[in-house]
N, C-alpha and C positions, 0 to 999 in steps of 0.2 A: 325809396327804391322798392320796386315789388318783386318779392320774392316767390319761387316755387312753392307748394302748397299755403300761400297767406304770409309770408313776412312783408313784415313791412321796417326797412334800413330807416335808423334814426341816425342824425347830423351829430359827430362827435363836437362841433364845434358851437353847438346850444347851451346858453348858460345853465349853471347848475339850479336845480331849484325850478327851471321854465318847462314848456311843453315840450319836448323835441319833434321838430318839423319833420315831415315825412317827403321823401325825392320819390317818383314815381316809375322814370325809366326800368324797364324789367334788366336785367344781368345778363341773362343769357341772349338776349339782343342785343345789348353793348359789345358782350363777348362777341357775337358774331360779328358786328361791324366795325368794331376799334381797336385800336395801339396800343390802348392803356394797359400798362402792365397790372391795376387794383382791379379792372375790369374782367381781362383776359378769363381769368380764372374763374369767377363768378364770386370773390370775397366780398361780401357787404362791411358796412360799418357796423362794430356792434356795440350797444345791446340789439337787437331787433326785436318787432312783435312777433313772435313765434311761438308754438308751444314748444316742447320739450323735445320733443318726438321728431320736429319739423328740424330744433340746433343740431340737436346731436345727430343726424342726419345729412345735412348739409355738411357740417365739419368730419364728419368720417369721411364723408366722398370726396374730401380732397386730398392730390398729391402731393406733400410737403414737398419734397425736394425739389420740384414744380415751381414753386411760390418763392416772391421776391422777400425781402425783409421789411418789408412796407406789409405786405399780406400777412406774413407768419406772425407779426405783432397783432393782425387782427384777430387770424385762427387762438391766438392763446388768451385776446378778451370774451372771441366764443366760447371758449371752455369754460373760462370764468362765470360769464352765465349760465351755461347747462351748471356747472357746479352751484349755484345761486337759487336754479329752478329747482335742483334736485332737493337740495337741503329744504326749500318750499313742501316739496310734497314730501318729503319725510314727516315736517313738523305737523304737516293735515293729517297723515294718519298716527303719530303718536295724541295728538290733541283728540283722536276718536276713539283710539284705543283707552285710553287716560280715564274719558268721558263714559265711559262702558260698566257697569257691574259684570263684574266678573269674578270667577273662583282664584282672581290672583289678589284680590282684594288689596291690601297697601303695598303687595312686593310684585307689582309689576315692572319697576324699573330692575327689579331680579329677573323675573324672566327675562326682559328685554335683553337683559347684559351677556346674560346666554344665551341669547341666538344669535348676539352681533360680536359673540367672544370680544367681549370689551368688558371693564369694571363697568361698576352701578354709578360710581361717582360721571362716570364719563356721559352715563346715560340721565343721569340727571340735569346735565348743563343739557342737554338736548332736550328733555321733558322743559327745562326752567324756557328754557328760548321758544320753544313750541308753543308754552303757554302766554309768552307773551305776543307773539305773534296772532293768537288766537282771541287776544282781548284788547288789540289795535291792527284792524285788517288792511288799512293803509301800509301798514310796514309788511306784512303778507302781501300784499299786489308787488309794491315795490322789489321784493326779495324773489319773487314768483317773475318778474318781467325780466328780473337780468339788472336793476336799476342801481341796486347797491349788494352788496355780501353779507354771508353771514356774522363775519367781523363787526361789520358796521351795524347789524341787528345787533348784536351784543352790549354796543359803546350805546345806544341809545338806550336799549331798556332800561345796563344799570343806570347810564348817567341819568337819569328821571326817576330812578327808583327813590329817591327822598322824598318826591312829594307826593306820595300815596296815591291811591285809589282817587281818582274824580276828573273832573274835565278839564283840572291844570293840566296836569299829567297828558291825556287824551291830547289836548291842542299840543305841546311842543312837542310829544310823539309824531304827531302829523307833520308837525313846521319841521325838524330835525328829519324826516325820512325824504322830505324835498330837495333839503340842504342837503345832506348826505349825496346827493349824487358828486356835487362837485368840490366834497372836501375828503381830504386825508384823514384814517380813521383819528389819528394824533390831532388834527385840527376841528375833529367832529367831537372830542371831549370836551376842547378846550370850549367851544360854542357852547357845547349846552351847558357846563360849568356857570360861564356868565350868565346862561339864561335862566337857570333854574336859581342863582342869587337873585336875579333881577326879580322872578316872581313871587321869592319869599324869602326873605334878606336872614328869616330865622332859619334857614337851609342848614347854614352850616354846623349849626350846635347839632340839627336832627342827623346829618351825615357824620358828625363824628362821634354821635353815642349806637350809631347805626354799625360803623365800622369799629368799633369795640366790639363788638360783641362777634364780631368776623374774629377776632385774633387767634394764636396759635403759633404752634411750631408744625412742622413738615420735614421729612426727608426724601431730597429727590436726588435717586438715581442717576450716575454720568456714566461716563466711558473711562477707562485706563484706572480701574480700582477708586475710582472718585467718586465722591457725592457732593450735595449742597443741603446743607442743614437750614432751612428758610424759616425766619421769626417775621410774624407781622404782629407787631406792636403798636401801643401809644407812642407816640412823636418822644412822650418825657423818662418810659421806661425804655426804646430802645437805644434813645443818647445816653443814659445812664452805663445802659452796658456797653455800649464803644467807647465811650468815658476809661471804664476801668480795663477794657480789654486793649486800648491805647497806650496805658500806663502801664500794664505788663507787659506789653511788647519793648518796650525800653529803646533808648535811642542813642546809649552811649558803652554798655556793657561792653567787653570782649567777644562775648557768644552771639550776639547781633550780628557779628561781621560774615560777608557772602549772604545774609539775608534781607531782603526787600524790606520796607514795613510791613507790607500786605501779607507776605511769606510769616512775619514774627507778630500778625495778629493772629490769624489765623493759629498760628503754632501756641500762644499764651491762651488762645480762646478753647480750642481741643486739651491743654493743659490740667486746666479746670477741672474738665468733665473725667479725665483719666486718673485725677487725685479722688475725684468721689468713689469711682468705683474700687480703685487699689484700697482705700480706707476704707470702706463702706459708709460713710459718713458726709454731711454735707457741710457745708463752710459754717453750717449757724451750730454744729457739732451733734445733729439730731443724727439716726441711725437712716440708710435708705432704706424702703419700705420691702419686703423682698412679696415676689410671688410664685404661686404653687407651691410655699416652703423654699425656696428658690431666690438665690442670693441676686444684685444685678450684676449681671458680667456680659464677656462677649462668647458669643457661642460661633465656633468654629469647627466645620465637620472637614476634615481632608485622609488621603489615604496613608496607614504608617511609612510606606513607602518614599511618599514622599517628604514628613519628617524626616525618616532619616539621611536624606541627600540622593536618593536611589533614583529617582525621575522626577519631573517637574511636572505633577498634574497638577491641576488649580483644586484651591478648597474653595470651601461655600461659607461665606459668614452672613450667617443666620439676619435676618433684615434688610439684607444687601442684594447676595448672589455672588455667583463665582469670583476668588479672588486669587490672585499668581500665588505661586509656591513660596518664590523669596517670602514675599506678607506673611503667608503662612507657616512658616516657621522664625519669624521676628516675632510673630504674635507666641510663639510655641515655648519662646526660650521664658517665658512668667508664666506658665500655664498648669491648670492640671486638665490630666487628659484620661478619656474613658474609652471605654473598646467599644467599638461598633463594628456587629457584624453584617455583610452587605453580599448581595450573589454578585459574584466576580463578572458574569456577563453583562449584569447591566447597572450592575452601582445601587440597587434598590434596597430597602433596609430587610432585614432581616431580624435580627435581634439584639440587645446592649449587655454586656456584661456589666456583673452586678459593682459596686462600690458602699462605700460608706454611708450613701444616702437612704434615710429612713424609707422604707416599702410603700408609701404613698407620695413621695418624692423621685424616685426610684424609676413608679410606673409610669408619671407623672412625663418626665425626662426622655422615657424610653417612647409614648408616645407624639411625644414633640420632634423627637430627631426623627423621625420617622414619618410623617407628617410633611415636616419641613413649613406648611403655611395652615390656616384655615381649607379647609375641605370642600368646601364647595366651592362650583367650575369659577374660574376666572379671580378666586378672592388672591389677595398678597398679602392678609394679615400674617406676619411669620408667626408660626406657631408660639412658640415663646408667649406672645403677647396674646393668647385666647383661652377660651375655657375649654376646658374635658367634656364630652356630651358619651353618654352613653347610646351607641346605636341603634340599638333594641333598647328603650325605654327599660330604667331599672324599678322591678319589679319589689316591694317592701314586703311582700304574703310570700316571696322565694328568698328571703335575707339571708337563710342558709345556703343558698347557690353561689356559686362563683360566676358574679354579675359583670362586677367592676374588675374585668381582664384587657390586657394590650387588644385582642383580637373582638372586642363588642365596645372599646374606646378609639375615639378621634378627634381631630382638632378643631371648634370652630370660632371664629368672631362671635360678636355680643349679639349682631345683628343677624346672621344665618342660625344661631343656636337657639334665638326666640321662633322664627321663621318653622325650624324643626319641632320643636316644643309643642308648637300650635297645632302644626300638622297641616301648616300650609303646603311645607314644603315634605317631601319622605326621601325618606335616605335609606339605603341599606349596602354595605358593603363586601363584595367579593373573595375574599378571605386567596381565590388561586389565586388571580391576576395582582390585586391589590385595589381596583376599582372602587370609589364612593359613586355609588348609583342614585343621581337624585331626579327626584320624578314632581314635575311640576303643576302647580294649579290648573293647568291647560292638560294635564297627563302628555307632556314633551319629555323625555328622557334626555337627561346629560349625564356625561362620562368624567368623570379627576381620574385622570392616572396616578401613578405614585409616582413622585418627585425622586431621583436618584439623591441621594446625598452626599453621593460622591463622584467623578466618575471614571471606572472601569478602564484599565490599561487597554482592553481589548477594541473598545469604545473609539478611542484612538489611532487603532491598529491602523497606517496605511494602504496596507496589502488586504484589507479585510474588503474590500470593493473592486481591488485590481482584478482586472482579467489575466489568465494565464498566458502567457508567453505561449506566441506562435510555432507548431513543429512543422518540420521541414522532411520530407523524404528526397534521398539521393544526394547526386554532389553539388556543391553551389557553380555558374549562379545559380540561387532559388528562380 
């Protein structure tokens, strides 16, 4: 079917893998002379040949409410492809920008991350995909026509990524971006799985000293005070430890009762972790390692207020983010707690009353809760976990000066504190507002505001965006 500016309608009914045949009738002639309700409107089948410009044009000018549920299923595999084309031309210009000398030299995935307010990690599965797209241009046409997604880009690369560089690789790239049209991305692993044994039957030993070296733990963020603590392991250390976190969950105790198993693994597995910290000590009886002078504990910022029962703001625990009040004083009733001073309008730090902590411990503390993460836009290293950088470079010919102060210290990961060091990146921070000012290899300026640490009764205030109540002159009715 030929479409307004150059499509051309491809037969959703072409096996996967084949050419799709092209129907010729134009749309807007059918529309004028038939019944059909797929016609009426002008919806093609999609994917089509189109550019970008030609999809996303056609599917704006139509009227959903208009269109039958036969059509609206079509309009949302149009999107699918404009979203398919789009990610296409994203990955041509990161694979040019990538390809560039430039003064961002290895922190380009930094800049990137700041201009698309998104982490670096995030920008690097998009660099990682760009570049494979860029070194098999079959799976670029494919992703560029609407053929297949970027999901399905993803399941191929890694799934071929065992057998290296060369023209194994190259052909079931090819043969997989065919098949891909008509399988599920779940059934596009399981193919190349087989295929990639079938070409090299030693696959699997190089896949699993390959994903060794992937391993790790992670903590990912939920909703309603929750997370998920995620290990990816060898198959024989992570049965070990459901082994023994099975075995403390117990299955006959008294205190088991009202709980799942899942509920009393979980509960013996968090167990664990909260005996090391209460002892400082680990099960083999060795001491934890502490940092910045800095014992491991949970660091929890909320208002005295609401310790003491007075309102229910949320506190912030330190790695996480906001958590309800009740948490925050279960966590308060074992705790020791330090002052923090905060301006009352916006929760933002001010200063820490002193404690028992030695003065390089002390400053240490004071700009971590202050901070709250790494300082550069977009990081989520919580402070806690980074180094002290001196913001103005500390000078050793001024070692009489008062260098190392709260106000010329701040917080950054391992990886923006080289970045500064170098002088990739320049920082300097606003001492009114609280602003880290960083200015980039391209001389693009980005903004950190300061993180409240707490926040502000006023913050809350309902009434603080209400409009006034209407007045009235004379007798009613108004």
């Amino acid at each position: 079917m030929t479409l307004p500016g150059g499509f051309v309608q491809s037969s959703r009914s072409a096996a996967a893998g084949s050419p799709l045949p092209a129907v010729t009738p134009d749309p807007l002639v059918v529309a004028a002379g038939s019944d059909a309700v797929a016609s009426e409107h002008g919806v093609p089948t999609f994917p089509v040949q189109a550019t970008l410009t030609q999809v996303s044009g056609l599917l704006e000018s139509l009227d959903l409410s208009s269109l039958s549920a036969a059509e609206l299923v079509e309009v949302v595999t149009g999107w699918q492809q404009a979203a398919s084309m789009v990610a296409a031309h994203q990955a041509a210009a990161i694979s040019e920008v990538m390809a560039r000398r430039t003064p961002m030299g290895d922190f380009v995935t930094d800049e990137l991350a700041c201009a698309m307010v998104t982490t670096t990690a995030s920008v690097e599965v998009l660099v990682g995909r760009a570049a494979g797209i860029h070194a098999h241009p079959s799976l670029g046409d494919a992703l560029l026509a609407g053929f297949i997604d970027v999901r399905k880009v993803d399941v191929i690369l890694d799934g071929t990524l065992a057998l290296g560089l060369g023209d194994a690789r190259d052909r079931l790239v090819a043969e997989a971006t065919e098949v891909a049209r008509g399988l599920t991305p779940t059934q596009l692993v399981r193919w190349l799985r087989r295929h990639v044994l079938m070409i090299d039957p030693r696959v699997a030993e190089k896949r699993r000293k390959a994903a060794r070296e992937d391993r790790g733990v992670e903590l990912a963020w939920a909703n309603d005070s929750m997370a998920r603590l995620i290990a990816f392991l060898p198959a024989e250390d992570a049965v070990a430890a459901f082994t023994v976190i099975d075995a403390l969950a117990g299955t006959s105790d008294d205190t088991c009762a009202g709980r799942t198993i899942h509920q009393r693994r979980a509960d013996a597995f968090a167990d664990i972790f909260g005996s090391i910290i209460d002892t400082q000590h680990t099960p083999g009886g060795d001491p934890v390692p502490q940092r910045h002078g800095q014992r491991a504990a949970l660091h929890v910022t909320a208002a005295a207020t609401t310790l003491l029962g007075l309102d229910e703001l949320p506190g912030e625990l330190a790695g996480y983010g906001p958590i309800p009040a009740s948490v925050v004083r279960v966590l308060a009733q074992d705790a020791t707690w330090r002052r923090i001073f905060t301006d009352p309008a916006t929760g933002t730090f001010l200063g820490c009353g002193s404690r028992t902590y030695r003065p390089g411990a002390d400053l240490t503390r004071t700009v971590q809760t202050r901070d709250v993460t790494c300082t550069y836009p977009g990081c989520r290293q919580p402070a806690m976990r980074t180094e002290l950088d001196h913001v103005i470079p500390y000078d050793p010919t001024r070692a009489g000066e008062q260098q190392t102060t709260e106000a010329n210290l701040h917080a950054l990961c391992k990886r923006h504190h080289q970045a500064k060091t170098k002088k990739i990146w320049n920082v300097k921070r606003d001492r009114a507002t609280g602003n880290t000012v960083w200015t980039s290899p391209l001389g693009i300026t980005y903004y950190r505001s300061p993180i409240p640490v707490h926040i502000s009764p006023k913050l809350l205030d309902p009434t603080k965006h209400r409009k006034p109540p209407p007045t009235y002159d004379g007798d009613p009715p108004f």
